[in-house]
ROVO-184814 format. One line per 10 residues: number of its first residue (from 1); their letters; for each residue y, z, x of N, C-alpha, C. Coordinates in steps of 0.02 Angstrom, whole numbers. Layout:
NUM) A) Y Z X Y Z X Y Z X | ...
END
This chain:
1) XXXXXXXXXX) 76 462 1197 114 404 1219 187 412 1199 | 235 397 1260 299 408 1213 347 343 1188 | 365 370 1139 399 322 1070 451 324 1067 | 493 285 1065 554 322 1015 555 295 949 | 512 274 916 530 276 830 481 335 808 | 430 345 843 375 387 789 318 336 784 | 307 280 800 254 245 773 217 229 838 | 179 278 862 134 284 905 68 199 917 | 75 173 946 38 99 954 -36 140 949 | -59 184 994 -122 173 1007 -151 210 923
11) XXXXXXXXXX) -113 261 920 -117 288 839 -136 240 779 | -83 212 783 -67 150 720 -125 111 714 | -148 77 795 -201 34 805 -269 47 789 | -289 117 791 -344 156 792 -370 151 719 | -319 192 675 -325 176 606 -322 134 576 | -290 47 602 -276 -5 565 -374 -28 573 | -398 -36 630 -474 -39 632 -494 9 596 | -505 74 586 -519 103 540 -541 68 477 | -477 81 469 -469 64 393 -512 -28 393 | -495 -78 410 -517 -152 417 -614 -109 420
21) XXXXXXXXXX) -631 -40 459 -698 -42 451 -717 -12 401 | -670 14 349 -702 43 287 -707 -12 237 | -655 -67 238 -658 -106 199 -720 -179 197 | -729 -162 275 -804 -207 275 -847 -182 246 | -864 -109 269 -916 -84 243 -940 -96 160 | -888 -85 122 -868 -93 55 -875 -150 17 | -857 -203 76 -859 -283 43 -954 -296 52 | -960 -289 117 -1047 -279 153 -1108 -260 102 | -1058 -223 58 -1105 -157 3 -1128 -201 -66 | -1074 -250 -80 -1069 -295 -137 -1103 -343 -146
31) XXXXXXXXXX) -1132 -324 -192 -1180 -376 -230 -1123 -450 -248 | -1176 -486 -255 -1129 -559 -259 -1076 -567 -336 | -1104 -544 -382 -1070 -558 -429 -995 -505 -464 | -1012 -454 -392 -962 -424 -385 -892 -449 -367 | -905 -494 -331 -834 -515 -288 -808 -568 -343 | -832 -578 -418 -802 -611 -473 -753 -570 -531 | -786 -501 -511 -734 -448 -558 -678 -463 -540 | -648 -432 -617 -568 -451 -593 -539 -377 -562 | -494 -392 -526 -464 -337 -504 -390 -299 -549 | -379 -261 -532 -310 -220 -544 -251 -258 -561
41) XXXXXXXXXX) -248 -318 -502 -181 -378 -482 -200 -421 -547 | -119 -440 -578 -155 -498 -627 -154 -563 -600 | -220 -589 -592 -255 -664 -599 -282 -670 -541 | -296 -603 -511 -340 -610 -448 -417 -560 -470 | -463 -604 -441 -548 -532 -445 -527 -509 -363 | -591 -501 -350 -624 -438 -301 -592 -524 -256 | -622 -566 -239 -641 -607 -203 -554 -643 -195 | -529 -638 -212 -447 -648 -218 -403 -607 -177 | -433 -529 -188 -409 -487 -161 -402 -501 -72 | -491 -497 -70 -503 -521 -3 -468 -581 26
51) XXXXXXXXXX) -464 -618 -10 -427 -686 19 -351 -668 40 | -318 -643 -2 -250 -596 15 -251 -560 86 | -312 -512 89 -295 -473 171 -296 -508 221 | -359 -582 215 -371 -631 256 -310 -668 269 | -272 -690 224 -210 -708 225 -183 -708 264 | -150 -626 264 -110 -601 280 -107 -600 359 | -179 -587 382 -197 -537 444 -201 -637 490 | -211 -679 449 -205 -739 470 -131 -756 487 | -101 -758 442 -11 -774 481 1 -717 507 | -20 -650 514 11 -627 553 -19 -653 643
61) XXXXXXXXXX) -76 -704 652 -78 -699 713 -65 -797 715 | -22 -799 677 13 -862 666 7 -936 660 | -63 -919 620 -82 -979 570 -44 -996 514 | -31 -1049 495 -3 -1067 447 -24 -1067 356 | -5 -1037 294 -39 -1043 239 -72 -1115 233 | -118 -1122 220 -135 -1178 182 -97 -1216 106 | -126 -1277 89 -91 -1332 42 -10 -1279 41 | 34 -1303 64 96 -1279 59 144 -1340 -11 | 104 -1359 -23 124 -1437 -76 109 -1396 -142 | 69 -1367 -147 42 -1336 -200 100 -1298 -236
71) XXXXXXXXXX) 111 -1302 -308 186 -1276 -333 133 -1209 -369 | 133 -1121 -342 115 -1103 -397 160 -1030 -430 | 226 -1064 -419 296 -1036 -458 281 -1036 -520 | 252 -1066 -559 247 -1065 -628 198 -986 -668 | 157 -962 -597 127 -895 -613 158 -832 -615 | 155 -819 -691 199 -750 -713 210 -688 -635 | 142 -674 -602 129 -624 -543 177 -660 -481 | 200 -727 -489 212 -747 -429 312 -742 -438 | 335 -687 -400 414 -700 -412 450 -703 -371 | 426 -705 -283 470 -720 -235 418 -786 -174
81) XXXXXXXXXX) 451 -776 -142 394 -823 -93 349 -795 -45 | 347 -725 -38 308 -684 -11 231 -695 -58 | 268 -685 -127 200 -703 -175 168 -765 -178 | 222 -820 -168 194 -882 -151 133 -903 -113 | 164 -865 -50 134 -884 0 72 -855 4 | 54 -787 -33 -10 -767 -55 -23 -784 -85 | -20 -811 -132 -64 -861 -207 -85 -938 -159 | -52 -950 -101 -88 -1009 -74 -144 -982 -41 | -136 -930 2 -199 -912 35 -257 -903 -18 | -237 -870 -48 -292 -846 -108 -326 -907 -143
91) XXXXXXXXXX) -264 -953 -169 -312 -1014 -205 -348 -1071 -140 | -335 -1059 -116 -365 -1098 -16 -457 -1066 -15 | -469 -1011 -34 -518 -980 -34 -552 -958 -98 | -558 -971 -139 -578 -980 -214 -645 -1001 -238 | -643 -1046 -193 -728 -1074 -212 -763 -1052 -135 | -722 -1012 -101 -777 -996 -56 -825 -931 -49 | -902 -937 -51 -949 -886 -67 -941 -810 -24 | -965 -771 -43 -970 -698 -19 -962 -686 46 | -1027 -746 63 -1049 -721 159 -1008 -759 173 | -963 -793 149 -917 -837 219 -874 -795 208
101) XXXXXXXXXX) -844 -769 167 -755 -735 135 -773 -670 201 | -839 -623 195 -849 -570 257 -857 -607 314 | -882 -653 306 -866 -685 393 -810 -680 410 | -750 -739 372 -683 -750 369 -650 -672 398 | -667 -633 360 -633 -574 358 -647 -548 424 | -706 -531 448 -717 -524 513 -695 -533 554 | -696 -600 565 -669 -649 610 -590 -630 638 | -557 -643 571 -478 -624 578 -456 -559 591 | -491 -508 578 -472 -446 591 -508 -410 668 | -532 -445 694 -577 -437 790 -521 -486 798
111) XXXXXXXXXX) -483 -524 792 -449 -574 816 -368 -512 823 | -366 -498 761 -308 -457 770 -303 -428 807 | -363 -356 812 -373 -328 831 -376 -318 923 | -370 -387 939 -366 -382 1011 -308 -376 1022 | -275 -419 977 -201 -424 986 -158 -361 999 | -174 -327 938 -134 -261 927 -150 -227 994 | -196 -230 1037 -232 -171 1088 -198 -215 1159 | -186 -287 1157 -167 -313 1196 -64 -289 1198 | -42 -279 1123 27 -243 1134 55 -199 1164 | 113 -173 1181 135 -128 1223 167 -68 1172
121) XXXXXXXXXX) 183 15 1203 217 28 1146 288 -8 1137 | 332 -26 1194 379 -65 1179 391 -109 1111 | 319 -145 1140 321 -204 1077 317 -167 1008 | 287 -109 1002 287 -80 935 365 -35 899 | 388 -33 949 464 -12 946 507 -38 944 | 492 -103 967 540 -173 953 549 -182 861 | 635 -196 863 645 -216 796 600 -287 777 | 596 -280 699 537 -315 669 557 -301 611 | 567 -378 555 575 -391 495 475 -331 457 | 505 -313 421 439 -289 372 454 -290 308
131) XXXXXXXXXX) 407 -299 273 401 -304 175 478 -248 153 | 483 -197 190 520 -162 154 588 -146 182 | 613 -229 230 676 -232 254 654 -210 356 | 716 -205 366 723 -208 451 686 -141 452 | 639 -140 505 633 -88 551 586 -90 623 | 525 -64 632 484 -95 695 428 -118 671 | 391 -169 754 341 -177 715 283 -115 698 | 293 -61 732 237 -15 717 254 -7 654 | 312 10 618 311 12 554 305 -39 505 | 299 -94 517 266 -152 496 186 -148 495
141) XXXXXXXXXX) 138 -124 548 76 -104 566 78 -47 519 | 117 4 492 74 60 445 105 36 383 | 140 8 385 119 -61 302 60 -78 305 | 31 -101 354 -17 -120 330 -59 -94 350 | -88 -42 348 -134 25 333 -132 38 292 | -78 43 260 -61 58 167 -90 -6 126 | -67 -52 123 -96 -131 92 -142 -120 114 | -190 -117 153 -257 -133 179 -310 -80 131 | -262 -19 140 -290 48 101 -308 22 33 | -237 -1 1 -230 8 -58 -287 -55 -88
151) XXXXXXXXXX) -287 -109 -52 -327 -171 -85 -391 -160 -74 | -416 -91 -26 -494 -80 -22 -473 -30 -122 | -437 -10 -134 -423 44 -188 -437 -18 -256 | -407 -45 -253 -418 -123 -298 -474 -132 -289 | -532 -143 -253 -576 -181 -235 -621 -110 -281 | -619 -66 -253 -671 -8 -293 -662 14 -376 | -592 20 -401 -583 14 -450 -605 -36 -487 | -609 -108 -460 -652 -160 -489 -714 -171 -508 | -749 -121 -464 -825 -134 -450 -852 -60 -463 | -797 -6 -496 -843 48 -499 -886 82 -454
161) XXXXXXXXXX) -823 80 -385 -853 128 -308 -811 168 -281 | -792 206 -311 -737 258 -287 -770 282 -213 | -685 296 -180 -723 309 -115 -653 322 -62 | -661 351 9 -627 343 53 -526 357 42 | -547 443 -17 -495 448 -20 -451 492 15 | -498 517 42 -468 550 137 -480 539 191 | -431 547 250 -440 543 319 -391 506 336 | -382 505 411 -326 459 430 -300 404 409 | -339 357 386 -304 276 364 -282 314 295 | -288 379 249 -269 390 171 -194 420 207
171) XXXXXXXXXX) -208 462 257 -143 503 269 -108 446 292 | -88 402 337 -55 357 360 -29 321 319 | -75 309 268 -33 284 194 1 330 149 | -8 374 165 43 429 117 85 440 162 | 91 415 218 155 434 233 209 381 231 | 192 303 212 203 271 198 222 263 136 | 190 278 84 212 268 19 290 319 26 | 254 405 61 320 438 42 388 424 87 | 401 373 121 439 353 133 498 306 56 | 464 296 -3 495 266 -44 511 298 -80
181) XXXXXXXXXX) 535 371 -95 517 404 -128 578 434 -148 | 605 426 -96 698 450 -109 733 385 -156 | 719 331 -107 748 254 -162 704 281 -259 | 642 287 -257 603 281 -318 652 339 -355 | 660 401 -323 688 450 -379 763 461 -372 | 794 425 -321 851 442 -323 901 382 -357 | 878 337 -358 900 252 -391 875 243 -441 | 795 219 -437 745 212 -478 755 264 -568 | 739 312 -529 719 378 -602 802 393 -611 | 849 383 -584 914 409 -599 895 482 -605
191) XXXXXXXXXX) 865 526 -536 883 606 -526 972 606 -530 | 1002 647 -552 1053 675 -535 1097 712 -475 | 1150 703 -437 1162 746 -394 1150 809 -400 | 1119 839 -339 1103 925 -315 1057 930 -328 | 1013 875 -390 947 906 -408 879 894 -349 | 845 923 -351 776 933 -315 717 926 -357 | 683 888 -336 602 876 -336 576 895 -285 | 504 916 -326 445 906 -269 392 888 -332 | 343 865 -291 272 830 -293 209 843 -244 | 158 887 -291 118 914 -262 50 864 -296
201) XXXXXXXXXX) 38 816 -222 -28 780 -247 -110 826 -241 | -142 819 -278 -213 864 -292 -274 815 -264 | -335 849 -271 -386 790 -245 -407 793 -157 | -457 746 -149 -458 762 -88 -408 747 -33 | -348 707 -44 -294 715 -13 -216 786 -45 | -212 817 -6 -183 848 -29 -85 885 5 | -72 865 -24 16 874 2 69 899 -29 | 116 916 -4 167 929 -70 232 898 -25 | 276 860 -41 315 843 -46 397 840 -62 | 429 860 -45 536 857 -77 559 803 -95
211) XXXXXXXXXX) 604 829 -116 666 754 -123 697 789 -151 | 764 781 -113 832 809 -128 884 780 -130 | 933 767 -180 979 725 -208 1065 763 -199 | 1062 728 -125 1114 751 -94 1185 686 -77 | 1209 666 -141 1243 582 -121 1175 558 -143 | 1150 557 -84 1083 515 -103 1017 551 -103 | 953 522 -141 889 537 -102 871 537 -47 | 833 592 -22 811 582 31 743 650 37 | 694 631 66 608 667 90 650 722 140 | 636 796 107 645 846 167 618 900 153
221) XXXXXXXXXX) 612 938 226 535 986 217 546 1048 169 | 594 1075 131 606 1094 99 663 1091 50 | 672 1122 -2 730 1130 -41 777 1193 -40 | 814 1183 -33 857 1246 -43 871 1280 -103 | 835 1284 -147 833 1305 -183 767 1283 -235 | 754 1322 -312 706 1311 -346 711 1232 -362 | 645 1186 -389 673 1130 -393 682 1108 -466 | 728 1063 -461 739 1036 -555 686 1028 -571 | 627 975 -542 581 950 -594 505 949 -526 | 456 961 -549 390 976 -516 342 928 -544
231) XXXXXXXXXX) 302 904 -516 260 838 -527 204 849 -486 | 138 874 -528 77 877 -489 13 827 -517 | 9 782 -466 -52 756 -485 -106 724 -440 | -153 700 -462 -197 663 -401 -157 602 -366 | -185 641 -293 -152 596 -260 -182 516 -273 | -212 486 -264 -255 441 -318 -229 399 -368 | -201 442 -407 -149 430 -460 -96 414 -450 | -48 453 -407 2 432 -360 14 364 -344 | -43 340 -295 -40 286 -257 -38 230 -304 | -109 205 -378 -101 177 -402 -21 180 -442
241) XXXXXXXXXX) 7 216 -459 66 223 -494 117 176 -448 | 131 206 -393 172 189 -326 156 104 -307 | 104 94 -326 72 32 -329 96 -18 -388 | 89 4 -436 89 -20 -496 28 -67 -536 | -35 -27 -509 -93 -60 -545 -100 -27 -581 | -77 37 -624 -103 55 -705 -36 82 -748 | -38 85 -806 7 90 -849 49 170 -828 | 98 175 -835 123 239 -819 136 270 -882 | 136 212 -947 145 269 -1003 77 303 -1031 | 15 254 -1012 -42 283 -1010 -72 338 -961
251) XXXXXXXXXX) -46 342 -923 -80 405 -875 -27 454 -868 | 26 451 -900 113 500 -904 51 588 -905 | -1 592 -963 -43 633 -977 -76 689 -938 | -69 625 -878 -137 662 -836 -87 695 -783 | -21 684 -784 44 720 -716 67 778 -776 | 52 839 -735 90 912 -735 145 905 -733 | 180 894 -792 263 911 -766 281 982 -788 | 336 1012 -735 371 1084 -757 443 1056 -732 | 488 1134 -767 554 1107 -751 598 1062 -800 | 629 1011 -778 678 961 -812 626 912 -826
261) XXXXXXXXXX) 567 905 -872 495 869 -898 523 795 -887 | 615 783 -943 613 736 -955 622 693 -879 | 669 723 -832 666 674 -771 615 668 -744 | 551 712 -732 475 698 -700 461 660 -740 | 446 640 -824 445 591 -834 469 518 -831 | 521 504 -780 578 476 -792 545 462 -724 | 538 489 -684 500 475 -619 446 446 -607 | 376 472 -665 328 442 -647 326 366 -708 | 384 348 -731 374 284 -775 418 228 -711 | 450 266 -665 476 198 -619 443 236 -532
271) XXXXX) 386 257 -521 368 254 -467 329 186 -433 | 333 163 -482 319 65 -427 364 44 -401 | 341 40 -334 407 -13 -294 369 -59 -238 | 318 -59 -249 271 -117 -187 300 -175 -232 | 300 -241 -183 296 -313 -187 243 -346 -240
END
């Protein structure tokens, strides 16, 4: 199909069901007292989580949050109104049981799902506000392949079900995350001008990665030269990092650094930049 951003509709669409069918499967799998664990996010479980994608996948086909009266600014996790507006969905659904939350979920995501198939590529090339500033909506749609990814990643880490860390909806999100990657090491970690990174993720996703600090950061398919600092780890690891659901001075251990150690370290203590 032709594009002009790169964000292929029927592509994007394919994997966004995808992925919405790995995460049923997963929720489908759960015993009831599962969806009470707490998750990764602080002050949300399993069943919170879900309320979040439901949320989401709900205003995006332009329902309104629920109790909007509800003040819950006072929660440490909550610091813009994006978060707001997810802590309403989430507390809206709180006391509601297992089989309705997979109904719910169902429901809203076959609802989407027509939608997205009913779009044009136009419409996916059309400018569109997204989480991470102006761009289209297809790139708004592999946001959320990534979020969708990452909160099935929350949901297993909770419940002790590792799973579904390759194939299209994992690659679509890595290409997503490495889109942040120049801001993370070139702002973030304070790389230096001329210097070069790469990052070689391990595991069953597997990639290697640049960033070259030219003025600025920026992802390119090679370096011109050897690089300052080398960073190998599970991709896995990565994502939660990039995420910011586990400690980075606790898992600093488990990343290979060679090269300039102290800036790979310097890298993997500010690779969070999700919302």
């Amino acid at each position: 199909m032709n594009t002009t951003t790169g964000f292929d509709k029927d592509v994007i669409t394919r994997a966004l069901a995808a992925q919405w069918e790995s995460l049923d499967a997963l929720l489908a799998s759960l015993p009831a007292a599962a969806w009470d664990e707490p998750s990764p996010l602080p002050g949300w479980t399993v069943r919170d989580v879900v309320a979040h994608v439901i949320g989401t996948e709900s205003a995006l086909l332009g329902e309104a949050a629920p109790a909007p009266d509800i003040d819950v600014t006072e929660l440490a996790h909550v610091r813009n109104e994006i978060a707001a507006v997810n802590e309403r969905w989430v507390r809206s659904m709180r006391e509601s049981a297992p089989e309705r939350m997979l109904e719910r979920f169902r429901d809203v995501v076959s609802r989407r799902g027509d939608a997205l198939r009913a779009m044009t590529q136009s419409d996916f090339d059309a400018p569109s506000w997204t989480p991470v500033g102006k761009g289209t909506y297809g790139r708004f749609m592999r946001i959320r392949i990534f979020d969708t990814w990452l909160h099935e990643q929350d949901i297993r880490d909770a419940t002790g079900l590792p799973g579904h860390q390759a194939g299209p909806c994992v690659e679509q999100s890595f290409d997503e995350l490495v889109e942040s990657l120049g801001y993370v090491i070139g702002k973030k970690a304070g790389a230096p001008d001329g210097a070069g990174v790469t990052l070689e993720f391990t595991g069953p996703l597997q990639r290697t990665v640049h960033v070259a600090v030219a003025g600025r950061a920026s992802v390119v398919p090679e370096l011109p030269g050897p690089a300052t600092a080398t960073l190998r780890l599970d991709a896995g690891l990565f994502a939660r990092l990039a995420g910011g659901r586990v400690d980075p001075e606790e898992r600093l251990p488990e990343v290979d650094r060679s090269g300039d150690t102290e800036l790979g370290a310097r890298i993997v203590r500010n690779l969070a930049f999700t919302i």
